[in-house]
Jmol script that loads the backbone (N, CA, C; Angstrom):
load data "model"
ATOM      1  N   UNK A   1     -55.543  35.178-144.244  1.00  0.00           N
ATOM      2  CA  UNK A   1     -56.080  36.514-144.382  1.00  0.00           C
ATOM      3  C   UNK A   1     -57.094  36.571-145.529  1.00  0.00           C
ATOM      4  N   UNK A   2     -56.961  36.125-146.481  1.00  0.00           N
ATOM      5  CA  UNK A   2     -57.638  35.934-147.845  1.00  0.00           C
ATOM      6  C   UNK A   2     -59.472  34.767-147.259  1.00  0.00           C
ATOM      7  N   UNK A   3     -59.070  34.248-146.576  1.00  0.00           N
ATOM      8  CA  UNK A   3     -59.974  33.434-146.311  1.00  0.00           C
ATOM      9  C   UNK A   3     -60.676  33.634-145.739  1.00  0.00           C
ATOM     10  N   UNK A   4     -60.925  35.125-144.852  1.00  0.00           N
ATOM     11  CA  UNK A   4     -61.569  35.361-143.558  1.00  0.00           C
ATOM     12  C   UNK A   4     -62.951  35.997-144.832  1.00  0.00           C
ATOM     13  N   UNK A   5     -62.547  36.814-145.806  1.00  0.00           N
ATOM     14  CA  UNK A   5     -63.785  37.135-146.467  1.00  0.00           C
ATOM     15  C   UNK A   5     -64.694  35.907-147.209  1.00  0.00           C
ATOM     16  N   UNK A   6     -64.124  35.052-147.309  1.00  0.00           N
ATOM     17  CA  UNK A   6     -64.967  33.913-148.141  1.00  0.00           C
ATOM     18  C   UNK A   6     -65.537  33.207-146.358  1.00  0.00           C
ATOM     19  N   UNK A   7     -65.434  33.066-145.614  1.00  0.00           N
ATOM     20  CA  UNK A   7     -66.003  32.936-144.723  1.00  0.00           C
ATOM     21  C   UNK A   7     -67.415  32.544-144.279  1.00  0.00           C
ATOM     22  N   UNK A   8     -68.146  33.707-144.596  1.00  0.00           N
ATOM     23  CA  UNK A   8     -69.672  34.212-144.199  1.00  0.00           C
ATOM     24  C   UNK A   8     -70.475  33.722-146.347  1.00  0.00           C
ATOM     25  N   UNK A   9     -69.537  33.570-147.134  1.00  0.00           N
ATOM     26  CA  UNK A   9     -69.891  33.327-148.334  1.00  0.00           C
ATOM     27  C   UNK A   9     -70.060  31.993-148.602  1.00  0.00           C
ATOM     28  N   UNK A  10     -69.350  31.033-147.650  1.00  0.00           N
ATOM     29  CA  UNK A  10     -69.139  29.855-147.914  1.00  0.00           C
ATOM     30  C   UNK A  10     -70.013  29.310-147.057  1.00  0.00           C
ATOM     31  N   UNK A  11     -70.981  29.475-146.047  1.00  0.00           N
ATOM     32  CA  UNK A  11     -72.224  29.399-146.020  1.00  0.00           C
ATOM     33  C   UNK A  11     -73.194  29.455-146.094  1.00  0.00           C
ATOM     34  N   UNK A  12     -73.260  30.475-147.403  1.00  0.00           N
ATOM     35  CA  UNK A  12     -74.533  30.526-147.796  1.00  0.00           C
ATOM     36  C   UNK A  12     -74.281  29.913-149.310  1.00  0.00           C
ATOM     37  N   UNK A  13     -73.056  29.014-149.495  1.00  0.00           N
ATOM     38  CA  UNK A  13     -73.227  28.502-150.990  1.00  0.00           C
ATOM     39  C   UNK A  13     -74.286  27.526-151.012  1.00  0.00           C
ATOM     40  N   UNK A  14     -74.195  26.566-149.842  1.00  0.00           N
ATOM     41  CA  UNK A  14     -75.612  25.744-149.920  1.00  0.00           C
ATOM     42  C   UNK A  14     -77.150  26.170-150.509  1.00  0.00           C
ATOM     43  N   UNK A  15     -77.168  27.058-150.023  1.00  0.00           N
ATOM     44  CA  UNK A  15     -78.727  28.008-149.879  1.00  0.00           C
ATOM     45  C   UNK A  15     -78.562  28.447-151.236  1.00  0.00           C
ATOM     46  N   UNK A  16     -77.331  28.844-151.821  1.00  0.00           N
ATOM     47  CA  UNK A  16     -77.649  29.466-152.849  1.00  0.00           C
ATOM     48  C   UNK A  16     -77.621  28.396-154.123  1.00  0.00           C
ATOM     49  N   UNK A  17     -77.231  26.778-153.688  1.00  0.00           N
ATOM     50  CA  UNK A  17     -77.380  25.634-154.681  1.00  0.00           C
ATOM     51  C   UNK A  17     -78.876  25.719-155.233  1.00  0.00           C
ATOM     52  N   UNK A  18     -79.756  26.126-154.315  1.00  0.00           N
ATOM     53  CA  UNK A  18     -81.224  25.314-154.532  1.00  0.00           C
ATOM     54  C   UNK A  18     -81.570  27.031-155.240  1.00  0.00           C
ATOM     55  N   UNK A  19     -81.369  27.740-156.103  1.00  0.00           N
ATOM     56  CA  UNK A  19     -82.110  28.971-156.667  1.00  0.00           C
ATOM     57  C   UNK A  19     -82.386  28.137-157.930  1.00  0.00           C
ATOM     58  N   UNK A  20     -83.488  27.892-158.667  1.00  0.00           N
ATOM     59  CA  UNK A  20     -83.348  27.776-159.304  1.00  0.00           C
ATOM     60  C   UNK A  20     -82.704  28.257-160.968  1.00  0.00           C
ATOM     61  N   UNK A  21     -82.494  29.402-161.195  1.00  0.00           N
ATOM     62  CA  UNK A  21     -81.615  29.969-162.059  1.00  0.00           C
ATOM     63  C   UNK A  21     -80.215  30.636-161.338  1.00  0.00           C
ATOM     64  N   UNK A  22     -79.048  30.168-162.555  1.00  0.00           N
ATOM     65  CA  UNK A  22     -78.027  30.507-161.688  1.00  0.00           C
ATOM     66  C   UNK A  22     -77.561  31.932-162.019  1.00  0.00           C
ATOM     67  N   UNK A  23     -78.553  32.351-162.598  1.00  0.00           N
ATOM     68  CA  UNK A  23     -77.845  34.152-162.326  1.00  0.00           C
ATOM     69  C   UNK A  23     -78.728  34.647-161.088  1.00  0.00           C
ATOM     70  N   UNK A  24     -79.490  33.986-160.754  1.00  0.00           N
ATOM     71  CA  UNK A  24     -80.017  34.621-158.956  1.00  0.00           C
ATOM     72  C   UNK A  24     -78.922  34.244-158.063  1.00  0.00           C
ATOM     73  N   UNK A  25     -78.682  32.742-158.179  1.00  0.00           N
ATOM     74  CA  UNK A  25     -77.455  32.345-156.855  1.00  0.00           C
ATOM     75  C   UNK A  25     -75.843  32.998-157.272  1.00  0.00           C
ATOM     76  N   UNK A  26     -76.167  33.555-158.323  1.00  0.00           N
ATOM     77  CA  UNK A  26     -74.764  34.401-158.926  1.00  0.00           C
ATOM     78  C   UNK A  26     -74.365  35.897-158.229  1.00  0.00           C
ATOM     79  N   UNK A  27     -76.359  36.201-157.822  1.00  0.00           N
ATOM     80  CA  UNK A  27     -76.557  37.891-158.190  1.00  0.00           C
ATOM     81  C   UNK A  27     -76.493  37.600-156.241  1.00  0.00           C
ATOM     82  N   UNK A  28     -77.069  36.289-155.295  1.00  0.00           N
ATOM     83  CA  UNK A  28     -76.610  36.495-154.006  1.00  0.00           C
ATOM     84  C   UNK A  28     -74.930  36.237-153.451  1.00  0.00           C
ATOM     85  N   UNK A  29     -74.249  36.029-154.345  1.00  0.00           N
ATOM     86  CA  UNK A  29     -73.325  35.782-154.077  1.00  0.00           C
ATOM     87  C   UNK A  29     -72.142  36.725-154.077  1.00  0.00           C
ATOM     88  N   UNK A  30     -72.675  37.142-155.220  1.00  0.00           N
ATOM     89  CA  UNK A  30     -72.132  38.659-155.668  1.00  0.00           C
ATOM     90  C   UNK A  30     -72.236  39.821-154.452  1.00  0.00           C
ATOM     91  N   UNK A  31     -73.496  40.019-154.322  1.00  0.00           N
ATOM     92  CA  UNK A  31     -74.193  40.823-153.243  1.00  0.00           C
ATOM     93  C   UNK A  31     -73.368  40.589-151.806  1.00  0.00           C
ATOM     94  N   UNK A  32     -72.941  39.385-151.509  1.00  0.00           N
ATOM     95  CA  UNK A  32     -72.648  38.918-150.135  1.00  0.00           C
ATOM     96  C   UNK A  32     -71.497  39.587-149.750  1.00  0.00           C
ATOM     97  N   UNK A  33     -70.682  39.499-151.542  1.00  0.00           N
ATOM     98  CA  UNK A  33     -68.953  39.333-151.518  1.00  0.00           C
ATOM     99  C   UNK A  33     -68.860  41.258-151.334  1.00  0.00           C
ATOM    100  N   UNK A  34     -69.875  41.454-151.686  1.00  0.00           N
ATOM    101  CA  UNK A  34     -69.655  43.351-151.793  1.00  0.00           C
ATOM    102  C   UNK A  34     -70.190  43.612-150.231  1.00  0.00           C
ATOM    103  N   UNK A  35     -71.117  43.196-149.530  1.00  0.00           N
ATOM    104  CA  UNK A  35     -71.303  43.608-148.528  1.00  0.00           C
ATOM    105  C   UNK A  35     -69.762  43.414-147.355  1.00  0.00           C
ATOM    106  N   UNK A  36     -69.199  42.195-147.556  1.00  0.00           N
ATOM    107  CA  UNK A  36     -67.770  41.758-146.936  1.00  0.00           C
ATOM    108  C   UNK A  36     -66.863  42.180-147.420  1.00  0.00           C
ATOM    109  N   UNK A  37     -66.825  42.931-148.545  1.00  0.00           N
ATOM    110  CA  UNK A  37     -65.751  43.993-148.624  1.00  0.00           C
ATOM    111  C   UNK A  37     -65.768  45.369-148.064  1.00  0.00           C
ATOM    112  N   UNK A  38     -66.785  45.569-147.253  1.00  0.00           N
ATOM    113  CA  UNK A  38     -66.899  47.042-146.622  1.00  0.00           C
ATOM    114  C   UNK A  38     -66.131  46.396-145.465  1.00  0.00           C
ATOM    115  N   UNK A  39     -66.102  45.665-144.968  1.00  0.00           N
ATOM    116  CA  UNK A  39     -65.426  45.299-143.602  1.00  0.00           C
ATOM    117  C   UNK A  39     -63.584  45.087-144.175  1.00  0.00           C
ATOM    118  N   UNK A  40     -63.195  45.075-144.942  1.00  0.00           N
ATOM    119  CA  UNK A  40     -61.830  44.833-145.372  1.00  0.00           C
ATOM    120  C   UNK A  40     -61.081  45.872-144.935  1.00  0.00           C
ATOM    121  N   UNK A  41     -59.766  45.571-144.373  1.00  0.00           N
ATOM    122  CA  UNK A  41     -58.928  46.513-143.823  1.00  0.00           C
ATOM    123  C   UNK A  41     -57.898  46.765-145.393  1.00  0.00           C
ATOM    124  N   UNK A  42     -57.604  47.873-145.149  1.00  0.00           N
ATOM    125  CA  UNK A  42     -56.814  48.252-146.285  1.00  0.00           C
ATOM    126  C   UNK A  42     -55.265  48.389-145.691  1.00  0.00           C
ATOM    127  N   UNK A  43     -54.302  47.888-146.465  1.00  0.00           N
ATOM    128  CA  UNK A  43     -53.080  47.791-145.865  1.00  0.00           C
ATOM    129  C   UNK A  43     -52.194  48.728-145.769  1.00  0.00           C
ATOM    130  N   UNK A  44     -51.647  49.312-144.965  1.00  0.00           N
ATOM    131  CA  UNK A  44     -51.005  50.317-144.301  1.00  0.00           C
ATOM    132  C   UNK A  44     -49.557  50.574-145.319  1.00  0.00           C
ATOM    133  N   UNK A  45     -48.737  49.461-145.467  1.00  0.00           N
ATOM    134  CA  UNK A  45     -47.580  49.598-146.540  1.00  0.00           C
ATOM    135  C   UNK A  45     -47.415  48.524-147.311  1.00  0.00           C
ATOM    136  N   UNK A  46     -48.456  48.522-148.380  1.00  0.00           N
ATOM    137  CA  UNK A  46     -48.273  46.950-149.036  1.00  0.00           C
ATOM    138  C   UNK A  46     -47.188  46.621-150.232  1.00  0.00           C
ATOM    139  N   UNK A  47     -46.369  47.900-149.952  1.00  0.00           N
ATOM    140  CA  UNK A  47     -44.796  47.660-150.533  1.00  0.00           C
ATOM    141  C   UNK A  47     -44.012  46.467-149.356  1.00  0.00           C
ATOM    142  N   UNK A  48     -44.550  46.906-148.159  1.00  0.00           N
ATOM    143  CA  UNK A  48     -43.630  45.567-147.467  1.00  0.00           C
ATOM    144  C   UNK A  48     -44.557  44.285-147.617  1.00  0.00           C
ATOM    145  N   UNK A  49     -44.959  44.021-148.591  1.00  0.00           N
ATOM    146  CA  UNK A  49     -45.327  42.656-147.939  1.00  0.00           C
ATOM    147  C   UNK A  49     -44.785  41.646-148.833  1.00  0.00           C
ATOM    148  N   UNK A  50     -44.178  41.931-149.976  1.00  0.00           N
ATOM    149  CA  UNK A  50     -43.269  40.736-150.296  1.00  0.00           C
ATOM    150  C   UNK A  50     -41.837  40.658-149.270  1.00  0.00           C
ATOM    151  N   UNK A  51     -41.752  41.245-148.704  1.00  0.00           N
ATOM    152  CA  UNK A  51     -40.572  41.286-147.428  1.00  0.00           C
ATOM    153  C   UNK A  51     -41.312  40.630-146.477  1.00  0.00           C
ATOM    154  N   UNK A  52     -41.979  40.737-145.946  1.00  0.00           N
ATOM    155  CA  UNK A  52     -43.335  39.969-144.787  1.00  0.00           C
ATOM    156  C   UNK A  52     -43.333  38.595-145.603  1.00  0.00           C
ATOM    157  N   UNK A  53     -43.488  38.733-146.594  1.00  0.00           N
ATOM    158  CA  UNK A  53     -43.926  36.853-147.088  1.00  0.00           C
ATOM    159  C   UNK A  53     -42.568  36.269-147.268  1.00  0.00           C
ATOM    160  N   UNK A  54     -41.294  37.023-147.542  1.00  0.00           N
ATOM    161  CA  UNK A  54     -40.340  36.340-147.127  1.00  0.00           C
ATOM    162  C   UNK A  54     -39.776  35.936-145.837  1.00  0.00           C
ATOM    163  N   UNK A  55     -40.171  36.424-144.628  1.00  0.00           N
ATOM    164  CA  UNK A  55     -40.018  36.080-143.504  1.00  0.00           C
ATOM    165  C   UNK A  55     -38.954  37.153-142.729  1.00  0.00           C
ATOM    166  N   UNK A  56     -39.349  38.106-143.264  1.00  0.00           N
ATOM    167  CA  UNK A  56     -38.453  38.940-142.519  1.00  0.00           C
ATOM    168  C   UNK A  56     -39.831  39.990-141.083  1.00  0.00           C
ATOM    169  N   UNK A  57     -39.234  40.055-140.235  1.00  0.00           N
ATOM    170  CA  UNK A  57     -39.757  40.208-138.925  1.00  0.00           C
ATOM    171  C   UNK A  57     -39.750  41.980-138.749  1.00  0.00           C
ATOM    172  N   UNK A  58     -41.418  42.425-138.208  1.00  0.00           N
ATOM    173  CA  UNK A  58     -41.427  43.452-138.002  1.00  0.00           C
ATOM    174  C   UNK A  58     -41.516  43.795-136.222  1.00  0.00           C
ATOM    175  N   UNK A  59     -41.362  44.570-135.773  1.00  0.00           N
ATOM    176  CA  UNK A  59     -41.763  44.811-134.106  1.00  0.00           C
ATOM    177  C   UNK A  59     -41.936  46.243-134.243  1.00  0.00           C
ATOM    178  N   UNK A  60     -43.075  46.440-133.849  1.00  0.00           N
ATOM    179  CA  UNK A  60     -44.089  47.964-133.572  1.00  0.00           C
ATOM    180  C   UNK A  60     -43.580  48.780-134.806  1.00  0.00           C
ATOM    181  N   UNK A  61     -43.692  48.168-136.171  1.00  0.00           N
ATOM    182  CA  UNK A  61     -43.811  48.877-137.456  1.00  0.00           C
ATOM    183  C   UNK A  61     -42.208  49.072-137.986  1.00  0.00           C
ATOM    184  N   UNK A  62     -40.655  48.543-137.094  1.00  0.00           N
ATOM    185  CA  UNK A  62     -40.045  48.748-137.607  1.00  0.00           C
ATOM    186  C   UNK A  62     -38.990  47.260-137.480  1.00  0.00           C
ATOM    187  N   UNK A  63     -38.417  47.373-138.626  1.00  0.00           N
ATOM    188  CA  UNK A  63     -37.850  46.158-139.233  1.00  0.00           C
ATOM    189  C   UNK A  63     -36.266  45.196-137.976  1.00  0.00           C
ATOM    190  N   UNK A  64     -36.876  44.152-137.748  1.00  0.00           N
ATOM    191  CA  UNK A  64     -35.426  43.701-137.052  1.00  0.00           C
ATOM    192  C   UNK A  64     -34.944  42.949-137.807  1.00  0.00           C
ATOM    193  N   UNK A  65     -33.490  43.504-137.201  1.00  0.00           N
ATOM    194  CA  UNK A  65     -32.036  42.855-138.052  1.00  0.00           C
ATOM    195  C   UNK A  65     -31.875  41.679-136.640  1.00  0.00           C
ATOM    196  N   UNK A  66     -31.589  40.586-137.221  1.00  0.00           N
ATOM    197  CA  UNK A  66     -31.208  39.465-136.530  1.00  0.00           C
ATOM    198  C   UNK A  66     -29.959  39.228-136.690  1.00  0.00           C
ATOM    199  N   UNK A  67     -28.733  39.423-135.632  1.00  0.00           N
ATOM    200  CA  UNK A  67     -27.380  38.783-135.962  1.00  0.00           C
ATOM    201  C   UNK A  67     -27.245  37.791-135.309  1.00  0.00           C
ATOM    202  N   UNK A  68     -26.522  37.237-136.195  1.00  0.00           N
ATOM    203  CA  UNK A  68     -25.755  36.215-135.913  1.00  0.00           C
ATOM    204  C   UNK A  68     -24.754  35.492-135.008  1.00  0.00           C
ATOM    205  N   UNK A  69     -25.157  35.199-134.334  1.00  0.00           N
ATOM    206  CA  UNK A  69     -24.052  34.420-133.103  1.00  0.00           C
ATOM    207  C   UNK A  69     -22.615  33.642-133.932  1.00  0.00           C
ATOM    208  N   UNK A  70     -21.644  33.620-133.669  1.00  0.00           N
ATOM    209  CA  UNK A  70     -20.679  33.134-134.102  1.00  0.00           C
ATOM    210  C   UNK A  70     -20.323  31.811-132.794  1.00  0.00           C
ATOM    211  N   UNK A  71     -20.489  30.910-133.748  1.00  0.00           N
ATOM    212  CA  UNK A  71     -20.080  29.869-132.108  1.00  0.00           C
ATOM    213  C   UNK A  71     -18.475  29.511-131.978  1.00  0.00           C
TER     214      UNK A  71
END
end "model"
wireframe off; spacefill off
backbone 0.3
color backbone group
């Protein structure tokens, strides 16, 4: 998820090697990273997401309990 914005940035690092001063390839890079943050989705409940990164499972926004089979 983090990676989808460096994306469209990480091709133009080439282009931006050859500026010769590096506060121009600083000031397009900058520029790129603000234009790709207008496209960023903002997260709906980002209280759950240390629950999400622990692996606990959502279905259509609400939380499943998984039991346990007893063999």
């Amino acid at each position: 998820m983090v990676e989808s914005p460096f994306a469209a940035l990480r091709l133009r690092t080439d282009a931006a090697k050859r500026f010769k001063k590096v506060e121009r390839a600083t000031a397009v890079i900058w520029k790129m990273l603000m234009v790709a943050q207008k496209r960023f989705r903002r997260l709906n409940a980002p209280e759950l997401l240390a629950k999400v990164h622990a692996g606990v499972r959502y279905e259509d926004g609400i939380e499943v309990i998984q039991e346990e089979v007893a063999a």
